[in-house]
C-alpha positions as CSV (number, residue, x, y, z in Angstrom):
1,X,0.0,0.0,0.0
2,X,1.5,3.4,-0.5
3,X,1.6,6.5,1.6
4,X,-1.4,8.3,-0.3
5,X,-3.4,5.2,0.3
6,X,-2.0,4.9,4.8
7,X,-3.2,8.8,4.9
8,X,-6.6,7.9,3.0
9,X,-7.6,5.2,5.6
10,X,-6.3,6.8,8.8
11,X,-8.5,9.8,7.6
12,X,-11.7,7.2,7.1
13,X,-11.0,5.5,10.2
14,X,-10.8,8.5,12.1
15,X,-14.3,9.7,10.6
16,X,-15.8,6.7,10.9
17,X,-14.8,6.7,15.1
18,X,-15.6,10.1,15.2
19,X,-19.3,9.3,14.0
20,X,-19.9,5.9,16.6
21,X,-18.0,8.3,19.1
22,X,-20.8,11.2,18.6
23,X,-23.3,8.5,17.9
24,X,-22.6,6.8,21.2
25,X,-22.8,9.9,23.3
26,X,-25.4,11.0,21.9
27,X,-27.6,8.1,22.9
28,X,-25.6,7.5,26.3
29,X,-26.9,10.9,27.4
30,X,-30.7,9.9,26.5
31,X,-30.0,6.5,28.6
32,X,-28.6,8.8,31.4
33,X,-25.1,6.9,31.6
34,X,-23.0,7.5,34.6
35,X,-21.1,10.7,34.1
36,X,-17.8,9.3,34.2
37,X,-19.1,7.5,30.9
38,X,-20.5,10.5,29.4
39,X,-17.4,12.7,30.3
40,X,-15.1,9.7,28.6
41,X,-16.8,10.0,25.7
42,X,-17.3,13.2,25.3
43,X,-13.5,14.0,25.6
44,X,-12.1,11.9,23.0
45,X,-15.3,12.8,20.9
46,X,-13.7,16.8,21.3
47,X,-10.3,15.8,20.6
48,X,-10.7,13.8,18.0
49,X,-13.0,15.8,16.0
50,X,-9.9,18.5,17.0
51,X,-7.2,16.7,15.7
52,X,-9.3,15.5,12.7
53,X,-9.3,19.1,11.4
54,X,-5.3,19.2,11.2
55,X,-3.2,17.2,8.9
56,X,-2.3,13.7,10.6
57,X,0.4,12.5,8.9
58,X,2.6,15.1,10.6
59,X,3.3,17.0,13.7
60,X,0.8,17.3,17.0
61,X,-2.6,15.5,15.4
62,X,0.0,12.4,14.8
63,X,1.1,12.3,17.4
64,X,-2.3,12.3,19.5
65,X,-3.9,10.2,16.7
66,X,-3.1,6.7,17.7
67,X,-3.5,6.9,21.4
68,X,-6.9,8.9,20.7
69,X,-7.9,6.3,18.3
70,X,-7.3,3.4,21.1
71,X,-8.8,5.6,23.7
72,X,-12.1,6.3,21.7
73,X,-12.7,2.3,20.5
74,X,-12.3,1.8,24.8
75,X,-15.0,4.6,25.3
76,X,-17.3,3.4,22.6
77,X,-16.5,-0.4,24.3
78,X,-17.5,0.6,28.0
79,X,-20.4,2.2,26.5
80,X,-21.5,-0.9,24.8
81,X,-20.7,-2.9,27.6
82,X,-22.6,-0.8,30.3
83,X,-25.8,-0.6,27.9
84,X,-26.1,-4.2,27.5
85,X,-26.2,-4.8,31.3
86,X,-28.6,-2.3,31.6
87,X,-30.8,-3.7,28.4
88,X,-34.2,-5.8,29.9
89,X,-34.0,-9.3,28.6
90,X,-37.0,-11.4,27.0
């Protein structure tokens, strides 16, 4: 794969977390998740969408871009995990 194509799908995956990361707040505020959930995700939701606005092949954004990555699929994961133990079963 070549360097155009690396920058091209960073970029997508960062959209793409960006959107379950705004996604998942969104609805974790209607379900009236603990705070500490809501705060989680709501700060790597802010940063990332920050850092998405730079350039992140170089400088600061990558840098941050990895770790914010990994820290936003961990948010999005605690969310799933505490709305399935809250979900009634049949």
């Amino acid at each position: 794969m070549n360097e155009t194509n690396t920058y091209i799908d960073k970029q997508s995956e960062v959209r793409h977390l960006l959107r379950t990361l705004k996604t998942s707040l969104e609805l974790a505020i209607v379900a009236r998740a603990p705070a500490d959930l809501l705060n989680r995700l709501g700060r790597v939701s802010g940063l990332l969408d920050a850092v998405s606005q730079l350039p992140i092949d170089e400088g600061s954004a990558q840098a941050m871009t990895a770790g914010l990555i990994a820290d936003g699929m961990a948010a999005v994961d605690a969310w799933q995990k505490w709305q399935r133990g809250r979900a009634p079963t049949a």
